[in-house]
Steps between C-alpha positions, in 0.01 A plus 500: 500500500191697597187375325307810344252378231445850394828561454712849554458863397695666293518788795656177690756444221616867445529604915746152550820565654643245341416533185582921526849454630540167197372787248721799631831312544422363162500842364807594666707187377365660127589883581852358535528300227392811322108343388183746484278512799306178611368613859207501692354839247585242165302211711247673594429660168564096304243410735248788409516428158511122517148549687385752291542328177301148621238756642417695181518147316219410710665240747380400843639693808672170607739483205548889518625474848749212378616714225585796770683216745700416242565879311624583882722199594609463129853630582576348862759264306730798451591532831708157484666575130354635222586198267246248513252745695181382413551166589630576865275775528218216427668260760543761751096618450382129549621468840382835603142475335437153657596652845284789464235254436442504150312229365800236294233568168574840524812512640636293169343750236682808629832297529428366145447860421817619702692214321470573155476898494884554339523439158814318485324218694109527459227601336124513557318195622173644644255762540707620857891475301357681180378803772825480626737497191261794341510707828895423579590571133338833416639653827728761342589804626781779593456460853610165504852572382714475846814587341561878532756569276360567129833467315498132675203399399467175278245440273195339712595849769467747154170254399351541789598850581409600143129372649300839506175266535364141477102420520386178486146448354260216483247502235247147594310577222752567238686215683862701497732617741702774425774649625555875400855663559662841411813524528792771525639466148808699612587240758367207299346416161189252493735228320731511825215438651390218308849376464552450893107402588440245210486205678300679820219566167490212370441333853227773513332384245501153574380608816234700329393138297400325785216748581422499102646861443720647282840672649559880294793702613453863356845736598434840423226479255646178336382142489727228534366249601 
């Protein structure tokens, strides 16, 4: 292991080999299986927003560039099966952060965060998961449906391709996060939505607790949560 006090960049992280070909054939085992997109465009836009929302809630740039490590690698697990993804995307991370020369500190809160992203398994535990969950969550959109035959569609490929737009605000001073969606009513009504992505909102907004913030989902025009 290569000793590195001050620890990696996030440029490091995202130009990896290793960690591009774990996130690419990840997304192809999903395209076949028939699951939405979860390639290097969905990390790179988890890891944005995972930055983005410890920035504008004032945190240091040391736990913003954790948040971003983990929003990028979040998915590497999905290249061995999707079941149990987070924790083998977690595992697989910790070897390849400690090689890269991460310090072990460090190295442990983004596989905490990788670990305990899905909701069937985790839930927030700290400032870098809560980023995370919010920024992995919220990520809906048509572009991400893989699956290119409408009339095959299930009901997470019409959710998400129902997705005309999804913003993601932080309010520090109000202390909420919202996320604000409109959706295609002809492809999908905003209690589908809510139906399918229930447990992703209430994982949001447990997420949203540990930074002292509400969670509000408003889908087109109305609050639910």
């Amino acid at each position: 292991m290569k000793e590195d006090k001050k620890g990696i960049s996030f440029k490091e992280i995202r130009d990896n080999e290793e960690i591009k070909l774990l996130i690419e054939n990840g997304n192809s085992v999903l395209k076949a299986l028939g699951f939405t997109e979860h390639s290097r465009r969905h990390a790179a836009k988890v890891a944005h927003c995972a930055g983005k929302i410890l920035k504008e809630l004032g945190y240091k740039k040391h736990a913003i560039d954790l948040a971003k490590a983990a929003g990028y690698m979040h998915d590497i697990g999905n290249s061995v099966n999707r079941h149990d993804h987070a924790h083998t995307g977690a595992v697989l991370a910790y070897g390849i952060l400690k090689d890269m020369g991460m310090p072990l500190k460090d190295v442990l809160t983004v596989t905490t965060a990788i670990g305990n992203h899905d909701e069937a398994t985790g839930t927030a535990v700290d400032i870098v998961s809560a980023a995370l969950i919010l920024a992995d969550k919220t990520d809906v959109r048509r572009n991400r449906v893989q699956n290119q035959v409408t009339a095959n569609f299930d009901i997470h490929d019409r959710v998400n391709y129902a997705a005309l737009s999804s913003v993601l605000d932080v309010d520090k001073e109000k202390k909420n996060i919202r996320m604000t969606l409109e959706l295609d009513d002809a492809m999908c009504s905003v209690m589908d939505y809510f139906e399918i992505f229930m447990e992703r909102m209430i994982m949001c907004r447990r997420a949203a607790e540990v930074f002292g913030c509400q969670f509000k989902l408003i889908a087109n025009g109305n609050k639910l949560c």
